[in-house]
C-alpha positions as CSV (number, residue, x, y, z in Angstrom):
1,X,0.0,0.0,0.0
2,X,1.4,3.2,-0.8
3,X,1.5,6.3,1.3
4,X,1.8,9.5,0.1
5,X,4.0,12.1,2.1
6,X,0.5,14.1,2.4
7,X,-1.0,11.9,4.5
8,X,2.0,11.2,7.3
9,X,2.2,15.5,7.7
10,X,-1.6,15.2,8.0
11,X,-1.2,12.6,10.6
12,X,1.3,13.5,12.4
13,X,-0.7,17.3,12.8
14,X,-3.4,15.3,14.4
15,X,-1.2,13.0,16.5
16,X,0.4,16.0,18.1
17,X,-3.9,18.3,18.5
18,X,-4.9,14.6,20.1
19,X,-2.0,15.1,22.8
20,X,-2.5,18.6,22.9
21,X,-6.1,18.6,23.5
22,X,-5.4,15.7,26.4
23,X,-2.7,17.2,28.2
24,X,-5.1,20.6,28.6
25,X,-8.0,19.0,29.2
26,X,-6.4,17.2,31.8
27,X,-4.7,19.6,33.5
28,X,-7.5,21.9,33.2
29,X,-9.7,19.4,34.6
30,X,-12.2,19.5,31.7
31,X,-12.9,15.8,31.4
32,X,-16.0,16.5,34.4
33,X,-15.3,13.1,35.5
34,X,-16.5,14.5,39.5
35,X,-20.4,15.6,38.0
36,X,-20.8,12.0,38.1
37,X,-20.3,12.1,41.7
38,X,-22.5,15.3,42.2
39,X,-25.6,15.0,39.6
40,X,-27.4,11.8,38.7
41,X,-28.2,13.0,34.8
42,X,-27.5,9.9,33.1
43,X,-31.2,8.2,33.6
44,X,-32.7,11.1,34.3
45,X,-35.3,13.3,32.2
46,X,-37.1,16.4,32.6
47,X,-39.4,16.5,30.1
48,X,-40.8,12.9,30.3
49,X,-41.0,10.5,33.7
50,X,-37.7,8.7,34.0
51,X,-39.6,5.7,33.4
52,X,-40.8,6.2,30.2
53,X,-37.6,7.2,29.1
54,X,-36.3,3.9,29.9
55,X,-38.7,2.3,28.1
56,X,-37.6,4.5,25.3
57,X,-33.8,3.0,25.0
58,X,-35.5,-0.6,25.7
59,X,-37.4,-0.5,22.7
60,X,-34.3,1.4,20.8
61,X,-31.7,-1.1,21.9
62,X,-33.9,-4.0,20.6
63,X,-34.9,-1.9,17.7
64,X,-31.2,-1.2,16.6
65,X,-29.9,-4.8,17.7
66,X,-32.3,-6.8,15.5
67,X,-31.1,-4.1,12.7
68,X,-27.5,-4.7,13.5
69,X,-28.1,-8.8,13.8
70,X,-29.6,-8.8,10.4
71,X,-27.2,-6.7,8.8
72,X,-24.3,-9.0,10.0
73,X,-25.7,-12.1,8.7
74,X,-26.4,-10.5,5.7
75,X,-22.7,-10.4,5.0
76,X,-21.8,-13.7,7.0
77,X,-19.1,-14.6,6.8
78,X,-17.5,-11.8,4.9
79,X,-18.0,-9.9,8.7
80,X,-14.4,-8.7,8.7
81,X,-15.4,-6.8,5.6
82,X,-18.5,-5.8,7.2
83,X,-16.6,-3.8,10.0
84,X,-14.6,-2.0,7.3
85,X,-17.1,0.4,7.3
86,X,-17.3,3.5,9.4
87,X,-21.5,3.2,9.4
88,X,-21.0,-0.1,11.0
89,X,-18.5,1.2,13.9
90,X,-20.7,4.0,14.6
91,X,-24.2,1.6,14.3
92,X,-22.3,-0.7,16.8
93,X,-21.3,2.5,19.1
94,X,-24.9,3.1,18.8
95,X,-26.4,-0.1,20.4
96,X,-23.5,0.0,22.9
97,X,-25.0,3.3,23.8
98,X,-28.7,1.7,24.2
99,X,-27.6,-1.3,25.6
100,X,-25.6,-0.2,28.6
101,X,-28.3,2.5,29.1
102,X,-30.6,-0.2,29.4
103,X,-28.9,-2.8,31.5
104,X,-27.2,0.1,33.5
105,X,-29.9,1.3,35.8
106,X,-30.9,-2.5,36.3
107,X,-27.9,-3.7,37.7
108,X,-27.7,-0.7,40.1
109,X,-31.5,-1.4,40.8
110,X,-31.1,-5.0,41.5
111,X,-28.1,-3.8,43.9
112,X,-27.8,-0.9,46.0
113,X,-25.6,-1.9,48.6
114,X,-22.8,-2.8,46.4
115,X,-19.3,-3.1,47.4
116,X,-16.4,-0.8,47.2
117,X,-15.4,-2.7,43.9
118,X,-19.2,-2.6,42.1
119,X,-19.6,1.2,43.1
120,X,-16.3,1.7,41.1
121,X,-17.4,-0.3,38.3
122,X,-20.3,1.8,37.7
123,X,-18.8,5.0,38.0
124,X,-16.4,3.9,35.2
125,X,-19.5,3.0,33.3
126,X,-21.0,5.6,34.2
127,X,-17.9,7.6,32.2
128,X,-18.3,5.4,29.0
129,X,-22.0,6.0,28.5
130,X,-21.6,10.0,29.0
131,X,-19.0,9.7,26.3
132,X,-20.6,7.5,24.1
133,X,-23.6,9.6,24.3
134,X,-21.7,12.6,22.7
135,X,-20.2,10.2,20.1
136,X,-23.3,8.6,18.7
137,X,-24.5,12.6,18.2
138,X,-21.9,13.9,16.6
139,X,-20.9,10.8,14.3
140,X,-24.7,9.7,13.4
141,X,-25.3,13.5,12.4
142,X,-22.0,13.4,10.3
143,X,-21.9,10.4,8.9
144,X,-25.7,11.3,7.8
145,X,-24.7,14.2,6.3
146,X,-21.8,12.7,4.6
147,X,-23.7,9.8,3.0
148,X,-26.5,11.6,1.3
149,X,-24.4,14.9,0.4
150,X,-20.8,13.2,-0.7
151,X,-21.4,9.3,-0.6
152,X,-24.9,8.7,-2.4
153,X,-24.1,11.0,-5.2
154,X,-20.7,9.6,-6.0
155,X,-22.7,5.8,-6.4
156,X,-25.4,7.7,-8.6
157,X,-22.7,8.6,-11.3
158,X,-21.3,4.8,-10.5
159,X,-25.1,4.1,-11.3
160,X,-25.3,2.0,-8.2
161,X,-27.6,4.1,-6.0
162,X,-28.8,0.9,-4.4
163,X,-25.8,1.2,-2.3
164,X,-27.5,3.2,0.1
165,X,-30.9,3.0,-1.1
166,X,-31.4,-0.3,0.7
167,X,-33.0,-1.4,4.4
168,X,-29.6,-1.7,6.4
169,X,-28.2,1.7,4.9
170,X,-31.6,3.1,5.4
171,X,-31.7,2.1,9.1
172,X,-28.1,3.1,9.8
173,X,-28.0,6.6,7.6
174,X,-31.3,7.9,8.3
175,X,-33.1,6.2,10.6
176,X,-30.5,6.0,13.3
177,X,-30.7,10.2,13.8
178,X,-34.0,9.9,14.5
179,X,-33.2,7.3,17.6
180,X,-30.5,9.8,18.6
181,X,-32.2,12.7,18.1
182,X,-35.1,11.5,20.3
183,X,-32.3,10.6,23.3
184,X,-31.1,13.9,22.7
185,X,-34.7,15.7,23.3
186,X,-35.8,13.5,26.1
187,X,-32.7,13.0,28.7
188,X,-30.7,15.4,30.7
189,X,-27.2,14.7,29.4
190,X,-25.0,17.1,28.9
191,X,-22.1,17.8,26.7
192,X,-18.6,18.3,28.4
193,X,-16.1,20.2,26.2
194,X,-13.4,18.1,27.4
195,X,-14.8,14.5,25.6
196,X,-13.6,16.5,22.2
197,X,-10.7,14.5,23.0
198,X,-12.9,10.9,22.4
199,X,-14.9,12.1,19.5
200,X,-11.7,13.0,17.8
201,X,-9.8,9.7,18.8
202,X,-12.9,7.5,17.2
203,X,-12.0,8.8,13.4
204,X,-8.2,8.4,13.9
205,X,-8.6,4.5,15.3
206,X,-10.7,4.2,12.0
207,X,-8.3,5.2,9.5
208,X,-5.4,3.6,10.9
209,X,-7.5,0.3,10.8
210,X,-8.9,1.2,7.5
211,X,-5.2,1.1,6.4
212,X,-4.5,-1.7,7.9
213,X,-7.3,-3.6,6.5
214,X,-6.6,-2.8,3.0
215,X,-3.3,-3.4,3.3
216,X,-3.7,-7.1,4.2
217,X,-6.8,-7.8,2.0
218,X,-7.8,-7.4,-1.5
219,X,-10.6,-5.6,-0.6
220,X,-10.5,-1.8,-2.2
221,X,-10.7,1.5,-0.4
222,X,-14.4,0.9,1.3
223,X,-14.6,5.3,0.8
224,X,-12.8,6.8,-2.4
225,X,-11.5,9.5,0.2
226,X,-9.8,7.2,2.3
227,X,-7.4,6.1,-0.6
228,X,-3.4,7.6,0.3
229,X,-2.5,7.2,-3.3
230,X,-3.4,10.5,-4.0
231,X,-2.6,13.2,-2.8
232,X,-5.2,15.5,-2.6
233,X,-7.6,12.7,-0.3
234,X,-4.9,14.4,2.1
235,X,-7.3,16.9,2.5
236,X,-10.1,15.3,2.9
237,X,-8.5,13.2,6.4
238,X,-8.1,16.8,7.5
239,X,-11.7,17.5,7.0
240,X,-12.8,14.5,8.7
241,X,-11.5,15.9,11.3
242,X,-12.5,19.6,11.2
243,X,-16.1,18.3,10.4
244,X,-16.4,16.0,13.8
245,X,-15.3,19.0,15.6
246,X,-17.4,21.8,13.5
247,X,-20.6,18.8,14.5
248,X,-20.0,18.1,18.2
249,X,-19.9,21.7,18.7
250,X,-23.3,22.2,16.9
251,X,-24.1,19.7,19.6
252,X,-22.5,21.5,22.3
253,X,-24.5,24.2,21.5
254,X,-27.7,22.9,21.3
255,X,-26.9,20.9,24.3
256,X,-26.2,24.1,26.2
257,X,-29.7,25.6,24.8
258,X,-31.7,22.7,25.4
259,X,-30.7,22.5,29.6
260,X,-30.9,25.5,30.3
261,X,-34.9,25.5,29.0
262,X,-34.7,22.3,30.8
263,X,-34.0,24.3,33.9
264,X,-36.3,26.7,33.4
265,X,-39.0,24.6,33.2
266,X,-38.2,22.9,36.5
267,X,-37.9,26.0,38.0
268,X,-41.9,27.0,37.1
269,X,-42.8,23.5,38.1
270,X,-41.1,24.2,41.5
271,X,-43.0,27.6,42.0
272,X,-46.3,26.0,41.0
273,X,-45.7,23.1,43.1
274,X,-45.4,25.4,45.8
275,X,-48.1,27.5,45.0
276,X,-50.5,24.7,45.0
277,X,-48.9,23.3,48.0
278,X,-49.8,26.7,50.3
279,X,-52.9,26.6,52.1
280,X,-53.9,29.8,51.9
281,X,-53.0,31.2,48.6
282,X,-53.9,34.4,49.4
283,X,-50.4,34.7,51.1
284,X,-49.0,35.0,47.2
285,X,-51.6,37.6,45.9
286,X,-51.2,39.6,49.1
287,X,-47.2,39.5,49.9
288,X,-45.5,39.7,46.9
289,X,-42.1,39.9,48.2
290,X,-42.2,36.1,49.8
291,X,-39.1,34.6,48.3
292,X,-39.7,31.3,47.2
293,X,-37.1,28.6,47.1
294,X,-35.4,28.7,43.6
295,X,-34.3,25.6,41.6
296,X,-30.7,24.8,42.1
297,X,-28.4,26.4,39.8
298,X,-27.1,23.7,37.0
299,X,-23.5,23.3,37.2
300,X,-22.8,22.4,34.1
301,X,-24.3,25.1,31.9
């Protein structure tokens, strides 16, 4: 396999942002790790009953795991060919998402007195799902993007549009932002700045294993991009790149937007709830200046 000099300057730009972006966020303590500690946000929502949001990711997790089962026997036992493909990484990042936010709160239910060593083993999980979270956003909304503005043209002039234009691509280009999107509206996540680090690391593990991979198989370049023959697909590793970032800020963003309406909200509910709670609620109309006990301030807005 050749490899242009492009592509090792490109590489070795992002090798050196990636330990950058660790060292300050680490130093700067921007990782957030101690809000797990402090807030319980992960299986929480404000908008819907915590309940019903669980039954939400049970019905997603089944929902994307029969997709996921199908579309790997489709291409048994070609599977190491099958996981070529970014989709596929991100579609299984996806169900990892569901899966452990599924099992997660059941595990901690069926034990609440756990020892020293379960408590640390689901804080740790506790890490992974908050980071996969911000993953499956920023990737699903990308690799959407990418498929039906780059992708799904370039197989049109190949006159193969039913390379994407099928049930398993529909399910993991298109459908899977409306699963994601929903999580998005319905829990109280939020997005931490510092876990720019892990959505940038995803993309790099991929193209060193997409090199590897079609550098020990006859298999061609699974994305026309991706090919280090010429030069100019140099710039196009860069963009992957710049367009995770430019995405998981759009997400930051909204994120940011979304809790603090979130907040808002609970703060009403909490005046009303004492409102109704009063027994004389003439003591409202006819003190005005009774301070009533605000909503906690969100730390992580």
């Amino acid at each position: 396999m050749e490899i242009l000099w492009p592509f090792w300057v490109v590489f070795a730009l992002i090798g050196v942002v990636l330990s950058t972006l660790l060292l300050v966020f680490y130093r700067k303590s921007l990782f957030g790790w101690k809000l797990l500690h402090q807030k319980r946000f992960l299986d929480s929502s404000t908008v819907v009953s915590n309940r019903t949001l669980f039954m939400f990711r049970l019905v997603a997790f089944i929902y994307i795991a029969t997709v996921w089962t199908w579309s790997l026997c489709n291409e048994w036992p070609r599977v190491g060919r099958h996981f070529s493909f970014y989709t596929v990484w991100n579609y299984t990042i996806l169900g990892a998402y569901f899966f452990w936010a599924v099992i997660s709160p059941v595990l901690w239910r069926l034990s609440p007195t756990a020892s020293h060593f379960a408590r640390q083993t689901r804080f740790y999980i506790g890490h992974m799902r908050w980071v996969l979270f911000q993953i499956i956003l920023t990737n699903t909304l990308l690799v959407d993007v990418t498929v039906w503005t780059t992708l799904f043209p370039h197989a049109v002039q190949q006159h193969n549009p039913g390379l994407y234009l099928n049930f398993d691509s529909i399910n993991m280009h298109a459908a899977n932002l409306v699963w994601v999107a929903i999580e998005f509206v319905l829990c109280n996540i939020p997005f931490q700045i510092g876990h720019l680090f892990f959505v940038l690391l995803l993309p790099a593990v991929y193209c060193v294993y997409a090199w590897v991979w079609h550098a020990t198989t006859s298999f061609p370049w699974q994305y026309f991009f991706l090919n280090t023959a010429k030069e100019s697909n140099g710039l196009f590793y860069l963009g992957l790149f710049i367009a995770h970032t430019v995405f998981y800020s759009l997400w930051y963003f909204l994120s940011r937007v979304k809790l603090r309406r979130y907040e808002n909200l609970r703060h009403t509910r909490l005046l009303e709830d004492q409102y109704l709670s009063s027994e004389e609620y003439g003591d409202f109309l006819e003190y005005p200046h009774v301070t009533l006990q605000s909503a906690p301030h969100n730390d992580m807005l």
